[in-house]
C-alpha positions as CSV (number, residue, x, y, z in Angstrom):
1,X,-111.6,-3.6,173.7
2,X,-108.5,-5.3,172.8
3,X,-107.7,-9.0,171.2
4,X,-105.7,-11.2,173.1
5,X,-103.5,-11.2,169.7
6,X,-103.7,-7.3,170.1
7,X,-103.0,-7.8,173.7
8,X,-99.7,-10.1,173.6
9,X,-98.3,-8.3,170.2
10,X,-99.0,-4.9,171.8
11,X,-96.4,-6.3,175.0
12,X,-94.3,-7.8,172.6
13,X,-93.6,-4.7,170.6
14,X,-93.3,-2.4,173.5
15,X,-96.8,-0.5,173.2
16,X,-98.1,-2.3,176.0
17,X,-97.0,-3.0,179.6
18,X,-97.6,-6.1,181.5
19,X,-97.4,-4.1,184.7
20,X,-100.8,-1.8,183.5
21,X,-102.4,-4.6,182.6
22,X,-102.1,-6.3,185.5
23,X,-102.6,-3.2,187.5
24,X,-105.9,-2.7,185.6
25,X,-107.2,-6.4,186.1
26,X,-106.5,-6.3,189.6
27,X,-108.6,-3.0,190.4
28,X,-111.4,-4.4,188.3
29,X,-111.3,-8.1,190.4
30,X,-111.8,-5.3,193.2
31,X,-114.4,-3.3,191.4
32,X,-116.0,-7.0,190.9
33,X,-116.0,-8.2,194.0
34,X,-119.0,-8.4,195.2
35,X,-120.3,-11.2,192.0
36,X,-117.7,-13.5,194.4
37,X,-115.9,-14.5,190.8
38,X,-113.2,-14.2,192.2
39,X,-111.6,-16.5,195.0
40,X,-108.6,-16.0,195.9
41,X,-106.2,-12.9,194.2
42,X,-102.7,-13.4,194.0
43,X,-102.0,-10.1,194.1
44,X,-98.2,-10.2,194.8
45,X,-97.3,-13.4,192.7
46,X,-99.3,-11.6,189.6
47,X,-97.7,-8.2,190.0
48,X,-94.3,-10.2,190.6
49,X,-94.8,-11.9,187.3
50,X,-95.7,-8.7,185.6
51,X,-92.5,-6.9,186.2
52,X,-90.1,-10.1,185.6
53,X,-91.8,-10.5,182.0
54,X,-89.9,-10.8,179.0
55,X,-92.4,-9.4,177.1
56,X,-92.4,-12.8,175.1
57,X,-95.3,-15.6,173.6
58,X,-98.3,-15.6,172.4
59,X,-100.2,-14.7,175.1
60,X,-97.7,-12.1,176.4
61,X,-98.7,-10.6,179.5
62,X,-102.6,-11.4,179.4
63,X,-104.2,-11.4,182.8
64,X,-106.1,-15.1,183.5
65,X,-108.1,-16.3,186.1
66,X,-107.6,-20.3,186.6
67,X,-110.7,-22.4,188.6
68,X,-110.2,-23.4,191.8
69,X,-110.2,-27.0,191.1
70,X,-106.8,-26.3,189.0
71,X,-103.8,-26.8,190.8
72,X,-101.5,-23.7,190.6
73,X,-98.3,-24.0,192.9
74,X,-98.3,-21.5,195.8
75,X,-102.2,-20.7,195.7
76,X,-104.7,-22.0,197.7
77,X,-105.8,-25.9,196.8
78,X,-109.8,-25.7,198.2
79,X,-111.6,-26.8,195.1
80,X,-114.4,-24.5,196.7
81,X,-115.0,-27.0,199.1
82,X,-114.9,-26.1,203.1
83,X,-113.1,-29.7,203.8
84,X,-110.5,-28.9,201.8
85,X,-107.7,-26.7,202.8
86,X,-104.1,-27.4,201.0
87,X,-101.7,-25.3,198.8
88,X,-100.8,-26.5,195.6
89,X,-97.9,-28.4,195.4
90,X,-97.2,-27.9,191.7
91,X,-98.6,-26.0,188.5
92,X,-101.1,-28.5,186.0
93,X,-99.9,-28.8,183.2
94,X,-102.8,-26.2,181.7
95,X,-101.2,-23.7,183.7
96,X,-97.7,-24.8,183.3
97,X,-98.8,-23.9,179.5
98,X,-100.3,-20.6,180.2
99,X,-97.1,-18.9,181.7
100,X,-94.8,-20.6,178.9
101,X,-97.0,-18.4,176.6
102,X,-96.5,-15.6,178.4
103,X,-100.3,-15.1,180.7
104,X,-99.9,-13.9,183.4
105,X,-102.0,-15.8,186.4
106,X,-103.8,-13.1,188.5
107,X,-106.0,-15.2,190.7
108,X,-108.4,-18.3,190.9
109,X,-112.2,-18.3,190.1
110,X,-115.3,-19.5,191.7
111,X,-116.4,-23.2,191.2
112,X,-119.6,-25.0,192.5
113,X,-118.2,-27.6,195.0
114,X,-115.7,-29.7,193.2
115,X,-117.0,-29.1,189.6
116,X,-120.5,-31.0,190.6
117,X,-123.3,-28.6,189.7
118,X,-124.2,-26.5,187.1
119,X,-125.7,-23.3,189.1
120,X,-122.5,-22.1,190.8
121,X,-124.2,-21.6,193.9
122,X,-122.5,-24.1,196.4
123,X,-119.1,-23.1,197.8
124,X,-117.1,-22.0,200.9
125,X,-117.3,-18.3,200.0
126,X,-121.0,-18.5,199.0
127,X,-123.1,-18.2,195.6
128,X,-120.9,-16.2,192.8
129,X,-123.6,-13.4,191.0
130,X,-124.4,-13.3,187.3
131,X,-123.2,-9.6,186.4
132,X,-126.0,-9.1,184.1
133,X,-128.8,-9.2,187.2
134,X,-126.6,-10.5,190.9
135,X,-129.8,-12.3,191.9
136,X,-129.2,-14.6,189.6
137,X,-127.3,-17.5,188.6
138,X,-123.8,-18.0,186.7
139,X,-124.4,-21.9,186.1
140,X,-121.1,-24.0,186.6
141,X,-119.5,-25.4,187.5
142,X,-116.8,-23.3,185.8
143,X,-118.9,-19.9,187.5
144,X,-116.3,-17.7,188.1
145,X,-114.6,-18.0,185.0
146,X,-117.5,-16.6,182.8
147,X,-118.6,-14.4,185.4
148,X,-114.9,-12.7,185.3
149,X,-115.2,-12.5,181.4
150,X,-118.5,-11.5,181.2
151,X,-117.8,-8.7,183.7
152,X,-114.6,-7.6,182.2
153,X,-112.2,-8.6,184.6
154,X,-109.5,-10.4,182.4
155,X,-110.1,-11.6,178.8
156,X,-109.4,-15.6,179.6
157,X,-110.2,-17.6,181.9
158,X,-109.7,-21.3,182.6
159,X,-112.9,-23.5,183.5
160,X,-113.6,-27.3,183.0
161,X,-116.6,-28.9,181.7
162,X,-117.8,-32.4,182.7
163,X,-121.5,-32.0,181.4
164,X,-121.5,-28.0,180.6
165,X,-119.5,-26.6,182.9
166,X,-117.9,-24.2,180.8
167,X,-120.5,-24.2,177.9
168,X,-123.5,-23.5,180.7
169,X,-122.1,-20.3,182.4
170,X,-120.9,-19.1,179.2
171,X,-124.4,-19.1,178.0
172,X,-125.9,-17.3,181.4
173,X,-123.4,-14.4,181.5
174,X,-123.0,-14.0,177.5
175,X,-119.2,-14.4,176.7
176,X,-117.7,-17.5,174.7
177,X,-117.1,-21.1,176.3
178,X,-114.7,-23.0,174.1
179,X,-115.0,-27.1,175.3
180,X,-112.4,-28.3,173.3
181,X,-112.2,-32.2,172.3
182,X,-111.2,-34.6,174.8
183,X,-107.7,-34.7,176.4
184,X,-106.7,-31.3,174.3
185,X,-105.9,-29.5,177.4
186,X,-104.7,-31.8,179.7
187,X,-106.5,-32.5,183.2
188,X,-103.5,-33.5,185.1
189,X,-103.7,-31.5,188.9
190,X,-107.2,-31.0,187.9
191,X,-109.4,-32.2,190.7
192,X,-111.4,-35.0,189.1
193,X,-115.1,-35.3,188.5
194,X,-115.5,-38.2,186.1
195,X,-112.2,-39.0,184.3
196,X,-114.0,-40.3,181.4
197,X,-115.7,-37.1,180.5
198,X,-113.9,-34.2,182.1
199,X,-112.4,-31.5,179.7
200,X,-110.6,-28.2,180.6
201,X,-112.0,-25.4,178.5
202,X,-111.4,-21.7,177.8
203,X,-113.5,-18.6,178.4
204,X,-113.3,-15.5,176.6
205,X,-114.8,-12.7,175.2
206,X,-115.4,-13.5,171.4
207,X,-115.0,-16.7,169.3
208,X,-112.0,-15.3,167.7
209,X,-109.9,-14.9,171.7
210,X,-110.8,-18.3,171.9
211,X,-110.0,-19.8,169.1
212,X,-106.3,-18.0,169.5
213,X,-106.2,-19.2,172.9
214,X,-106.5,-22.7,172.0
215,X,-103.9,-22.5,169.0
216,X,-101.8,-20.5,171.9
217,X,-102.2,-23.6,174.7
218,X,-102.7,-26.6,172.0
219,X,-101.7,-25.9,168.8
220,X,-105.7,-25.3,167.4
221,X,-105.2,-23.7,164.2
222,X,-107.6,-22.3,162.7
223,X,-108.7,-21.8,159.1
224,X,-111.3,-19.3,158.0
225,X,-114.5,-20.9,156.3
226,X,-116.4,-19.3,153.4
227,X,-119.5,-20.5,153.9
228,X,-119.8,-23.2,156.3
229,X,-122.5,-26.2,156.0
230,X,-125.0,-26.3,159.0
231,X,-126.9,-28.2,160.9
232,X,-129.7,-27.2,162.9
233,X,-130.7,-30.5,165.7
234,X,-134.4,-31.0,165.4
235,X,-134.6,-33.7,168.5
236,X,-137.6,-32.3,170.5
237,X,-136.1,-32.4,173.5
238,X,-133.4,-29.8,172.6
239,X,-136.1,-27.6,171.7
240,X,-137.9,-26.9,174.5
241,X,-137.1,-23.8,175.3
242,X,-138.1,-21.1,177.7
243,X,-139.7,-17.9,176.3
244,X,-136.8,-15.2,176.2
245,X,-134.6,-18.7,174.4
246,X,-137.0,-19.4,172.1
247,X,-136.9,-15.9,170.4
248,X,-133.8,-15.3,170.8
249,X,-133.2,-18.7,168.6
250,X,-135.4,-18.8,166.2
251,X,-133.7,-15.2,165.3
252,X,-130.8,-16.5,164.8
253,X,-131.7,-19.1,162.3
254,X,-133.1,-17.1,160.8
255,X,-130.0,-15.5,159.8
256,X,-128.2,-18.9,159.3
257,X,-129.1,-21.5,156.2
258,X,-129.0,-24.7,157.8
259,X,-130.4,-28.1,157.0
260,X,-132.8,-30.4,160.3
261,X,-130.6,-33.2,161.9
262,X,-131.4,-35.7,164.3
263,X,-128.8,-36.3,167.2
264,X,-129.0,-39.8,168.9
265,X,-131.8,-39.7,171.1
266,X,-131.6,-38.0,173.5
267,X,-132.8,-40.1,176.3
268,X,-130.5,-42.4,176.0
269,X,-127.2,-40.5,175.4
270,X,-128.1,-38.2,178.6
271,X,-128.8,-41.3,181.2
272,X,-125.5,-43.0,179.4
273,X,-123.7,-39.8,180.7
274,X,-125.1,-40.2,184.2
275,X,-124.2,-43.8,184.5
276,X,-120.9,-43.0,183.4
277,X,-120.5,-39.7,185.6
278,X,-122.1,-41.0,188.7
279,X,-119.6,-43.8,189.4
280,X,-116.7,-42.0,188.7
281,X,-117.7,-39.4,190.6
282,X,-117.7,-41.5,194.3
283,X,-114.6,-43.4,193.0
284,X,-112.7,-39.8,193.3
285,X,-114.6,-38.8,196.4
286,X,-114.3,-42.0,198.3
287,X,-112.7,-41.9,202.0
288,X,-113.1,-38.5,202.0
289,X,-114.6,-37.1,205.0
290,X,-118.1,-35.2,203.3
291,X,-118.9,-34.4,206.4
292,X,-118.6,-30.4,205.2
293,X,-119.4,-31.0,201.6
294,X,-122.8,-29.0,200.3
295,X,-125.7,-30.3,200.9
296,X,-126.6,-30.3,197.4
297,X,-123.1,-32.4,196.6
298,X,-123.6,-35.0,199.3
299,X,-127.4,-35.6,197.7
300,X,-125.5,-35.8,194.0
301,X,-123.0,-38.4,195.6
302,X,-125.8,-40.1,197.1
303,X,-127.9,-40.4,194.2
304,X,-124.5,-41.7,191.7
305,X,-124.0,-44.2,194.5
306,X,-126.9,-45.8,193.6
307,X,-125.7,-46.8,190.2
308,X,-124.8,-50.5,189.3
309,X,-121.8,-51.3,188.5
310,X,-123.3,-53.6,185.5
311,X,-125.2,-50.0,184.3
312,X,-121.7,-48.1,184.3
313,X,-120.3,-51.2,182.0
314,X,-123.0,-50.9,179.8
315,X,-123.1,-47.2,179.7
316,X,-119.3,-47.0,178.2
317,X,-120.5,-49.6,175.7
318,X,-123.2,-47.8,174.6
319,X,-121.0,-44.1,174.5
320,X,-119.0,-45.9,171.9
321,X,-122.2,-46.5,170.2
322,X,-123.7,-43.0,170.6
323,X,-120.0,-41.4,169.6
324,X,-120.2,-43.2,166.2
325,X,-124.4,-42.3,166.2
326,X,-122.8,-38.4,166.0
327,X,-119.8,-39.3,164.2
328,X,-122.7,-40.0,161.0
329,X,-124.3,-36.8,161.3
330,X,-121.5,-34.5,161.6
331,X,-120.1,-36.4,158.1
332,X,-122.5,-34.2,156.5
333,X,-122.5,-31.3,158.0
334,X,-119.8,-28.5,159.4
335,X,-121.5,-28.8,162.7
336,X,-125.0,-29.2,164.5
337,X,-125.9,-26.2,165.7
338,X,-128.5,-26.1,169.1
339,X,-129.2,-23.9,172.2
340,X,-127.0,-24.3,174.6
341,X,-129.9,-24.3,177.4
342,X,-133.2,-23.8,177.5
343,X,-133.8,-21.0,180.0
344,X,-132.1,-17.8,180.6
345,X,-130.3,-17.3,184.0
346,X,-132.5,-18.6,186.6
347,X,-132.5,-16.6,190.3
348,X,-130.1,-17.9,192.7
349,X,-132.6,-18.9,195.0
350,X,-134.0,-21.6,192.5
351,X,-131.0,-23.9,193.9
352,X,-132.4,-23.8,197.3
353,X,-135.4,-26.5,196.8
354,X,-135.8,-30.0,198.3
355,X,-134.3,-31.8,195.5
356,X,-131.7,-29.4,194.9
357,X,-133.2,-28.0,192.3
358,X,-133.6,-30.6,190.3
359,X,-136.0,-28.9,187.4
360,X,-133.5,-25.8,186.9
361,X,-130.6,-28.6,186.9
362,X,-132.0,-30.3,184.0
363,X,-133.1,-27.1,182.0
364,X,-129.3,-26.0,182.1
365,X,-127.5,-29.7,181.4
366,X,-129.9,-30.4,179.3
367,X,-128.4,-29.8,175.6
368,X,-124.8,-29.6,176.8
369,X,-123.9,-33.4,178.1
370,X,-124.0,-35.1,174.4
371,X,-120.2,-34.0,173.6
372,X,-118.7,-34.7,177.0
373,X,-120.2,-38.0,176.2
374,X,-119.3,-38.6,172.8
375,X,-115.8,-36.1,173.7
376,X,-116.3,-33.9,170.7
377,X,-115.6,-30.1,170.5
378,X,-118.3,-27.5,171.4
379,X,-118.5,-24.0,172.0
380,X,-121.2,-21.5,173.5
381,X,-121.6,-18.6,171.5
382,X,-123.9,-15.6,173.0
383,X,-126.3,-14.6,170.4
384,X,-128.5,-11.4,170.2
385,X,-130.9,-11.6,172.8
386,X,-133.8,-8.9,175.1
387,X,-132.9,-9.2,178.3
388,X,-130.9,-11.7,179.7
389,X,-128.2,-13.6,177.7
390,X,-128.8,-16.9,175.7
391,X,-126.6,-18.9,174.2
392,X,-126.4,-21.1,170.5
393,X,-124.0,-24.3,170.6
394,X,-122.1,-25.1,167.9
395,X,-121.2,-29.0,168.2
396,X,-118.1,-30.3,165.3
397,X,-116.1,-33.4,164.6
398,X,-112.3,-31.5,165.5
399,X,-111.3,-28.7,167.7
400,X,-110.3,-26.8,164.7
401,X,-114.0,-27.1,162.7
402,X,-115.6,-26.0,166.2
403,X,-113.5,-22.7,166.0
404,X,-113.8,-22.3,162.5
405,X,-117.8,-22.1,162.7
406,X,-117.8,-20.8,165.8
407,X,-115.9,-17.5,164.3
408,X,-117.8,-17.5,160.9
409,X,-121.2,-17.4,163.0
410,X,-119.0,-14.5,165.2
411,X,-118.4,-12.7,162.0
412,X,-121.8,-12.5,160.6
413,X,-123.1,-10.3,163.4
């Protein structure tokens, strides 16, 4: 399976054609169709794009899938959400980088209503499948994204993570969710969630795609890394991991030399990210008829309503606090290395409780909401596993220390 550097220099150099490659992206969206990764397939735009290429930049003529709460001009504007139905007036700036490198946008990918929720199952079209068992979940929000990767439709995709959202379903369908630092991919014409911690990500294949990706879109360079310093977190409540997790991480420690950390406490940073989320989040959805939203959605905007304004205040306060808590730790260390959740995919039908599913909803955003907090770089790497996938996190102080691990832990495999 190709690079995305073997991909672009292969069109570059002639050996490759964008019109194949986007002929053979297409008839695997089609062969895909029923995991609902994909939205909406811009079949003539892509195939358009393909034959007008100038066989230039450094992601010449890779296929990408961009989520649904991206504007792309010309392509439907839904954000997955039935009360929504616009065209997008104008390319984000993500995207507007994307082409200039040479990708070539095939389509838009599954979100869970308006990036709030991390099982990927709420949305106009329906739950998108996990290709490693369709009963059961992607997470999200950014759902269709890994589940495009993960099932080989096209070797990037384009997700955003608020609390996990690309770092979740990257874990669930075993391919690589890059979170880079705050505000390194822009998020303009990217439907909101919480302004303070939302982050557009990439998803690929290997460590490697991403980390070119990122030096593609944002100038991330990359240098390798001998022997990188480690840090393993030791907070309990990272830890508690179901059964097919736990093995699958104390294997891979096994295989790493790291030294114990403690992370701030956990309590406090993930209630700081909920009283910093929760606000935001009815700000961007206020006067808007919800009348169609999810169920599971309206209950989520119901329950942020109900946090004081005086808790929010605090809550940014005490992120600055918590940011320099992390700051301290990853001063000695390369990165803090954790799972990225604590269960393997869950089934699909797990979302359909009371309290929409609140016990699976804390299992998956459980390790993941510290760095959109504190707005530093981490990655989901899928590590050897029986079964189902499971994913380690790799937490650093830059974009470029994130990548470097990241592809060092990649490398030892």
């Amino acid at each position: 399976m190709r690079t995305l550097e073997e991909i672009a220099a292969g069109v570059r150099d002639g050996s490759l054609d964008p019109v194949d490659l986007v002929e053979d992206a297409l008839a695997r969206a089609a062969d895909a169709a029923e995991l609902n990764a994909v939205v909406h397939l811009d079949v003539d735009g892509a195939r358009k794009a393909a034959v007008a290429h100038d066989r230039t930049g450094a992601l010449a003529g890779v296929p990408v899938l961009v989520k649904e709460i991206v504007e792309v001009e010309g392509l439907p504007y839904r954000c997955g959400s039935a009360s929504m139905d616009e065209v997008g007036r104008q390319d984000a700036e993500v995207v507007r980088r994307l082409r200039a490198t040479g990708a070539i946008v095939i389509g838009l990918s599954h979100t869970h209503e308006f990036a709030y929720g991390c099982f990927g199952t709420s949305n106009r079209v329906g739950p998108c499948h996990n290709p490693h068992d369709p009963s059961r979940m992607t997470g999200g929000s950014s759902s269709g994204s890994a589940a495009a990767v993960a099932a080989g439709v096209v070797p990037l995709a384009i997700g955003t993570d608020t609390a996990g959202s690309v770092r979740i379903p990257a874990a669930l369908c075993g391919v690589v969710g890059f979170k880079p630092s705050f505000d390194t991919l822009p998020t303009d014409r990217v439907f909101p969630l919480s302004q303070s911690l939302d982050h557009v990500g990439v998803l690929t294949r290997t460590a490697a795609d991403a980390a070119y990706a990122l030096n593609a879109l944002a100038g991330v360079a990359v240098r390798p890394l001998r022997k990188p310093r480690l840090g393993v977190v030791t907070n309990l409540e990272y830890l508690q991991l179901n059964p097919g997790v736990s093995t699958a991480w104390s294997a891979v420690l096994k295989t790493l030399e790291a030294v114990e950390v403690q992370l701030p406490d956990w309590s406090t940073s993930y209630s700081t990210a909920a009283n910093i989320q929760g606000p935001e989040a009815v700000a961007n959805h206020r006067g808007r008829s919800q009348d169609l939203y999810q169920p599971d959605v309206r209950l989520r905007l119901l329950e942020a309503s109900q946090v004081e304004s005086a808790d929010y205040e605090r809550a940014k306060e005490d992120a600055a606090r918590i940011t320099a808590e992390l700051d301290a730790v990853l001063a000695g260390v390369d990165a803090v290395l954790t799972p990225t959740v604590l269960t393997t995919a869950p089934l699909i039908t797990a979302a359909a409780t009371a309290d929409g599913g609140l016990d699976v909803r804390k299992q998956l955003m459980n390790n993941t909401r510290l760095a959109n907090l504190t707005r530093h770089a981490a990655v989901s790497l899928p590590i050897p596993a029986d079964g189902l996938p499971v994913g380690l996190q790799v937490i650093a102080a830059s974009n470029e220390q994130a990548a470097a691990v990241a592809c060092w832990i990649e490398a030892q495999r």
